[in-house]
C-alpha positions in Angstrom: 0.0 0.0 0.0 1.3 3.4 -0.9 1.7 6.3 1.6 -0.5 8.6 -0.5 -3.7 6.1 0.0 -3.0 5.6 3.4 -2.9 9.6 4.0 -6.1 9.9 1.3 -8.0 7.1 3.6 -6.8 9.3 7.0 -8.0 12.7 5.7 -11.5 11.3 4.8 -11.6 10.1 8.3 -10.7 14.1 9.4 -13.8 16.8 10.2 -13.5 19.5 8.8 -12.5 21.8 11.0 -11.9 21.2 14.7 -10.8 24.3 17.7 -7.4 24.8 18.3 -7.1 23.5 21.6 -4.1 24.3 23.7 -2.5 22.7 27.0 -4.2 25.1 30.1 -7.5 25.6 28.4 -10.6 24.9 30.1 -13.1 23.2 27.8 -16.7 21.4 27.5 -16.3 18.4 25.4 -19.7 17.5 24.2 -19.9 13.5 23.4 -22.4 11.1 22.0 -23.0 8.0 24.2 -25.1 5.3 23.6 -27.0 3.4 26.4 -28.8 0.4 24.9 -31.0 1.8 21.4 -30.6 4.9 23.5 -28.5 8.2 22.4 -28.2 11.3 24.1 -25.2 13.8 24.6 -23.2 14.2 27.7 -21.2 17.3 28.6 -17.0 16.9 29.9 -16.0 20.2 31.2 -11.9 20.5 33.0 -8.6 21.8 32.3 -6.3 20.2 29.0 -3.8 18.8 30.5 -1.7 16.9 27.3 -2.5 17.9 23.2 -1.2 15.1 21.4 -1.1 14.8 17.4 -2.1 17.7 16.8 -3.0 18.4 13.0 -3.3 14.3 12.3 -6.6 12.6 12.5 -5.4 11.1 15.7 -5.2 14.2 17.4 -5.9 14.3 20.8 -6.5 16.0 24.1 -6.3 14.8 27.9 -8.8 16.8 29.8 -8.7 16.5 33.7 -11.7 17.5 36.3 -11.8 17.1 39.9 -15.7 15.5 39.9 -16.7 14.5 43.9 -12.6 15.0 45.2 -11.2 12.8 43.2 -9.6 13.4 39.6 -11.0 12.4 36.9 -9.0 12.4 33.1 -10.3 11.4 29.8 -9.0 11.7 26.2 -11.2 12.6 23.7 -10.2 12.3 19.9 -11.0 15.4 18.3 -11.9 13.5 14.9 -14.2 11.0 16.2 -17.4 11.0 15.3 -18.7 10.4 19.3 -16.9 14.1 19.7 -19.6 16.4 19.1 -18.1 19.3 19.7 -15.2 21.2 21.7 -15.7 24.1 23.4 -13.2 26.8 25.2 -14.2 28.4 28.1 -11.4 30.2 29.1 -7.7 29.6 28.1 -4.8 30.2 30.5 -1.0 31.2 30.5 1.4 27.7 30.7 4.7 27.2 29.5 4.7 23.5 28.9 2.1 20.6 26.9 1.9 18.5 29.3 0.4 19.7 32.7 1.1 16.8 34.9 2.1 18.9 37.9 -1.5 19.9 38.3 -1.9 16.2 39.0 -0.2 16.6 42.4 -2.5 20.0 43.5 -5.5 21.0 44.6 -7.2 23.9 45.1 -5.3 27.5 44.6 -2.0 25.7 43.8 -4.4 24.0 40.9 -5.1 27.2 39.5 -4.1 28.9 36.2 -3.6 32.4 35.5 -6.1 33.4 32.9 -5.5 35.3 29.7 -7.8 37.2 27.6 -8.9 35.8 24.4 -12.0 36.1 21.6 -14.4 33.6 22.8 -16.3 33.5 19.9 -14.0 33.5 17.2 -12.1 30.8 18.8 -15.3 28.3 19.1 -16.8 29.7 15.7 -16.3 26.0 13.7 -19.4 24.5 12.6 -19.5 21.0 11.7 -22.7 20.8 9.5 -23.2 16.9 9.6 -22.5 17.4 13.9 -25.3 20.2 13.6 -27.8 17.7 11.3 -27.5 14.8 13.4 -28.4 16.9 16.5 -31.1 17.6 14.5 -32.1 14.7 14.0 -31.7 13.7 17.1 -34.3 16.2 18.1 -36.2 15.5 15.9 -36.7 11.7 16.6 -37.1 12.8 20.3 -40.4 14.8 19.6 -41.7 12.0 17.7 -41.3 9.8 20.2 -43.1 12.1 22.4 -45.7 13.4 20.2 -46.7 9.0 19.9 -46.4 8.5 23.2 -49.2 11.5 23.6 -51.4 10.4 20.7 -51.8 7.3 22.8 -52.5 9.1 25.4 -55.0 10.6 24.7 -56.2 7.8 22.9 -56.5 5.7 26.2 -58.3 9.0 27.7 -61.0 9.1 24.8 -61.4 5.4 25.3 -62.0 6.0 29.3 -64.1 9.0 28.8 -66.3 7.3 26.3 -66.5 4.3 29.0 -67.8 6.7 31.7 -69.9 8.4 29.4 -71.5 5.1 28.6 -72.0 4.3 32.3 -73.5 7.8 33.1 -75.9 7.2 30.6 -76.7 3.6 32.0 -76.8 5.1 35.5 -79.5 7.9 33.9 -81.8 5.4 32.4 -82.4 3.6 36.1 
């Protein structure tokens, strides 16, 4: 297999366009997860501690939150289709990639000075096919509930027709 297939098969794989994401940042990752025929979107919000790849399809970040007193990392591929979207909340002054020190801390000593940036020009990628299939997802959602009314209130004609029926029973004796 030739390099230039491999690299034409990698770059199909690639969105679009994904946020530049830097060590210190402080980001929501938005991912899909499925639970049974069940999918909804769950919300990962800390500090980047590692970027890796960066640029490749297998770029990735390691994002670390301190959920209940005890830390919690995950890595998210930036490319995979379970990543909805990235978010930056606010970004922060470090001098290295990779924040393991902040491992070690808690509380003040955890903390990174701030810097100032452009919020929205920063998070301003739009992945249409993310955007349609949270659509969709909506979508199939009202369905869903707009059935699951039609039935009931097609079980609440059925019992008002029933007491309707013995009213009238009740009337004629």
């Amino acid at each position: 297999m030739s390099f230039a297939l491999i690299q034409k098969v990698n770059d199909e794989q690639k969105k679009a366009q994904v946020v530049d994401v830097r060590s210190g940042d402080t980001v929501r990752v938005y991912q899909k997860i499925k639970e049974g025929n069940k999918e909804r979107i769950q919300m990962f919000e800390g500090v980047v501690i590692r970027t890796d790849n960066k640029g490749q399809h297998t770029s990735r970040i390691t994002v670390r939150k301190v959920a209940s007193g005890v830390g919690v990392e995950k890595s998210f591929l930036l490319h995979s289709p379970l990543v909805e979207k990235v978010e930056i909340v606010r970004r922060a002054k470090v001098r290295r990639n990779f924040l393991s020190f902040l491992r070690k801390r808690s509380g003040k000593s955890a903390r990174l000075t701030a810097v100032k940036f452009d919020r929205e020009a920063v998070n301003a990628v739009r992945d249409e096919h993310a955007e349609e299939e949270a659509a969709r997802l909506k979508e199939e959602k009202a369905k869903e509930a707009a059935e699951k009314k039609a039935a009931e209130d097609a079980k609440q004609a059925e019992l008002d027709a029933k007491a309707a029926e013995v009213a009238a029973r009740h009337a004629e004796n």
